[in-house]
N, C-alpha and C positions, 0 to 999 in steps of 0.2 A: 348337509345340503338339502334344500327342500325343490324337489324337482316334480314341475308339472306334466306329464304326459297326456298326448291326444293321439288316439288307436292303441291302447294301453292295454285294450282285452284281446288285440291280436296274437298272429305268433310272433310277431319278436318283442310285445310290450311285454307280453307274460313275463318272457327270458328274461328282460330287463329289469321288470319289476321286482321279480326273484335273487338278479343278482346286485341291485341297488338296495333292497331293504335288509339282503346279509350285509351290505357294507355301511350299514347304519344312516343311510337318507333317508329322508321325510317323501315320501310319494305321493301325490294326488292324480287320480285320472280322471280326467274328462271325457265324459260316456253317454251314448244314447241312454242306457240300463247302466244308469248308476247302482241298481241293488243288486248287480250281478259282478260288479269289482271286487270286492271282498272274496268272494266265490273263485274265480279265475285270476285276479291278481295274486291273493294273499289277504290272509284279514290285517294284517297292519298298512293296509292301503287302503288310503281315502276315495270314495267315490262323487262325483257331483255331478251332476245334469246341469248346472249354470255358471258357467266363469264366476258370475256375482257373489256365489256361495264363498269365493275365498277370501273376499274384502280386501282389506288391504292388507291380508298375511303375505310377509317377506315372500321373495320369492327367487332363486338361484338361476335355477334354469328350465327352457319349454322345452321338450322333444314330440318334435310335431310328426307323427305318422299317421294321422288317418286318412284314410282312401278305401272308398268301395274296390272291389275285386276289378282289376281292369280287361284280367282273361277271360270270365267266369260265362260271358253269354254276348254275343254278339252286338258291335256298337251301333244301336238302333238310334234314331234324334232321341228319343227318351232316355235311353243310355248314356248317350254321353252326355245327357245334360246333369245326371247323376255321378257320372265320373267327377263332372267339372267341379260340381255345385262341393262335392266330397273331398275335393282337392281344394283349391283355390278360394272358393266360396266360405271355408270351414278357414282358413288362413287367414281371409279377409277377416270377418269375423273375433279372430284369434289377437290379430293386431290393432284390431278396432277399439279393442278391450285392453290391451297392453299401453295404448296410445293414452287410455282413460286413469291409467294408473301413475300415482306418485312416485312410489317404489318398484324400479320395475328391475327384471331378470337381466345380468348380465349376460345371457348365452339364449339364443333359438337357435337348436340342433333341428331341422326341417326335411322332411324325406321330398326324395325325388328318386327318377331313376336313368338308368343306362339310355333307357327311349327318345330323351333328351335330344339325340345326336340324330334319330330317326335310324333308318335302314344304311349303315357305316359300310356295306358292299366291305373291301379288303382294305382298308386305311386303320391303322395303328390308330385310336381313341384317347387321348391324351385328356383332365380336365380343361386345356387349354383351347381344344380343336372345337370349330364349329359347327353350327348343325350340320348333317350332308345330304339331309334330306327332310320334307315337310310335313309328316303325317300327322295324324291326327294325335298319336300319343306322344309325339316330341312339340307338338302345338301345347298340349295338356302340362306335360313337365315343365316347358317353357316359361307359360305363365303362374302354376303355382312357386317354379326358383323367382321370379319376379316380382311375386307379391309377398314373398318371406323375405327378398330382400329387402322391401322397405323396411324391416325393423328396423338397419341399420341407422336411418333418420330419426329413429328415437334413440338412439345410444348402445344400442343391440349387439353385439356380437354375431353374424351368423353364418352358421357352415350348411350347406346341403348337401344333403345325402344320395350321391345316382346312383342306387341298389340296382344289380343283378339279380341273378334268379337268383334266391335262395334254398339251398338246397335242406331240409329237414323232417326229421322222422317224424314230428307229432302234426305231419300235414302240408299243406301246398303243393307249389307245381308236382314233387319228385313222388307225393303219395299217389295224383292224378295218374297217374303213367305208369306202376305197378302190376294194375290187373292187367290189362294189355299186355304188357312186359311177361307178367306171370304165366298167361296164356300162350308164349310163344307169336304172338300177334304185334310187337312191336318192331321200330327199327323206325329210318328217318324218317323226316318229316321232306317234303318237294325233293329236290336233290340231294339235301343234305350238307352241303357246302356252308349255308348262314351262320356266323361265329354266336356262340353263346358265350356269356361271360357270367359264368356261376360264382358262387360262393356260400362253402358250409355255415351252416347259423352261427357256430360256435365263433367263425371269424367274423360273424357278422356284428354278433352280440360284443366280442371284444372290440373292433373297431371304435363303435355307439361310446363307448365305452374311454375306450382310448380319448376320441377327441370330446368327451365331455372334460377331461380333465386336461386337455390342450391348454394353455393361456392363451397361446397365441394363432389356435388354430380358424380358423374363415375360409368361405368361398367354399366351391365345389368339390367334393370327395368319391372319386371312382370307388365305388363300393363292390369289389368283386376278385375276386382269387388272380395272381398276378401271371397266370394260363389259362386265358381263355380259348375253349375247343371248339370245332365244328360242330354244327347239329351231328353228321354220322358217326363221329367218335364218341358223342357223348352213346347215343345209343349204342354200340357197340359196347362201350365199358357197363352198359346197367347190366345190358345182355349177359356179359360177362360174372357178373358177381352177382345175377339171379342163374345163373347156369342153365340160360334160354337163347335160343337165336332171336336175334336183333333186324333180320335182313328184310323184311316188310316194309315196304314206304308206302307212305299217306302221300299220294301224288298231288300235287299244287293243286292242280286244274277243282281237285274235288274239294280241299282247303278253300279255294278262294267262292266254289260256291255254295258251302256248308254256312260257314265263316264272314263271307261279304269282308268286309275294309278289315275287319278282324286280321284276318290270315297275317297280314303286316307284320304282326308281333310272333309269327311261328316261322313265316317263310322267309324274312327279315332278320339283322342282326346287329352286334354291337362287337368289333373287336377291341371292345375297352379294356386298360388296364389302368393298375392303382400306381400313378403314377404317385399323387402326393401324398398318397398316404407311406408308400415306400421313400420318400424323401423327408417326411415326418418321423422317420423310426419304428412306424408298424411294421410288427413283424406276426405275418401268417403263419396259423397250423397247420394249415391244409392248404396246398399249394398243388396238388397229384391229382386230379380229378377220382381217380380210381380209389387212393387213400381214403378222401373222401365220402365217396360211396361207399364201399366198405365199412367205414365208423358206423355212417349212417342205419343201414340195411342190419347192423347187428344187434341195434336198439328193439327192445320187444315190441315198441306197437307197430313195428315194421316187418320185423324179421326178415332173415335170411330163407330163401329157397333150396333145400335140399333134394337131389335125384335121391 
């Protein structure tokens, strides 16, 4: 199978590219620094800076993840015109060029996330359920599920992806939180009460995975471990398996004005679950938050804390 990827030099392309070129697929990614594909994907992975570069080689399937960092620094008008332009813009673009082609991909796998729903307060998240609220980041998911669905008018196939946090040692949210943690300085975030709906990479990467090889899979995919916890339990458990107190709160008030519209995505939540993906036949490794963590934290670039 010859499969396209865009965000292919993040953390979950890598994984992906890693376990697609052991299962013998043809890989290309689409990259700012195509000379740096080879280096971080794999050297049996093609790099290209221009759709055009592929001409009209067949082509199986797209797995669209790129996206600027949407925690990484406060959403200033210049930010999120970059969130936008990184989501959406990059999509437009994506099927602008899929529209221009003879032979085109039976499948666009297209990332989106949990934020979709906005701030879900205590309501069960089904892919069914609608938004609950209007922020800026379920504005954002909104319109990029919107603009990957048009493929479907070319003849397309397409699933999208609402990724939770992802939890993983070679970095992201779980590395951010570490030193804090390490230091005895963490523990929740406002009250702690906002659902998180995590998910270990390993389930993440198998999911991608799973319904690349669906016939008949489409539409939206809750992407996240079928136990989603409060903000304080999650910190209580890192607490727990770095053998540090957890009990420190980041009180809202200083969140919302560190942070500005940001805060949303910390003192906010999603109590999603995978619904179709559990009525598809995925089946989860990690389903224990604590399991989880555990796996994780025992990885060397992470390691374990010992007294």
């Amino acid at each position: 199978m010859h499969i396209l990827l865009t965000g292919g030099t993040g953390l979950i392309g890598r994984r992906l590219c890693r376990l697609w070129v052991g299962q013998g697929h043809q890989l290309t990614v689409w990259s700012r620094e195509p000379e740096r594909v080879a280096a971080l994907c794999g050297s049996q992975v093609r790099g290209i800076g221009r759709l055009e570069e592929l001409h009209e080689q067949p082509l199986d399937a797209v797995i669209n993840l790129a996206g600027a960092p949407i925690a990484d620094r406060p959403w200033t008008r210049k930010r999120k015109s970059l969130l936008w332009a990184s989501r959406v813009g990059l999509t437009e673009q994506l099927l602008s060029w899929l529209d221009q082609r003879a032979d085109k991909p039976r499948l666009l796998i297209s990332g989106s996330a949990v934020g979709v729903y906005g701030d879900g307060g205590e309501r069960e998240l089904h892919e069914d359920s609608p938004p609950v609220s209007d922020d800026f980041a379920a504005q954002l998911c909104g319109a990029w599920e919107e603009t990957a669905l048009r493929a479907q008018a070319l003849g397309i196939r397409v699933v999208l992806l609402r990724t939770g946090l992802v939890l993983a040692s070679e970095g992201g949210f779980l590395k951010r939180l570490l030193l804090p943690f390490r230091l005895g300085l963490g523990g929740p975030l406002g009250d702690g009460r906002q659902w998180m709906p995590w998910i270990h990479i390993a389930d993440q990467i198998a999911l991608i995975d799973f319904l690349l090889r669906q016939e008949h899979a489409s539409g939206p995919y809750n992407a996240c471990a079928p136990q989603p916890v409060r903000n304080q339990e999650f910190a209580r458990s890192l607490g727990r398996q770095l053998h540090r107190p957890a009990i420190l709160p980041a009180p809202a008030f200083l969140l919302r004005g560190v942070l500005g519209e940001l805060s949303v995505l910390l003192l906010g939540g999603q109590r999603a679950v995978p619904s179709a993906l559990t009525e598809a036949g995925f089946s989860f490794r990690f389903t224990q938050l604590d399991a989880a963590l555990a796996d994780l934290l025992s990885h060397p670039k992470l390691g374990k804390t010992h007294d």
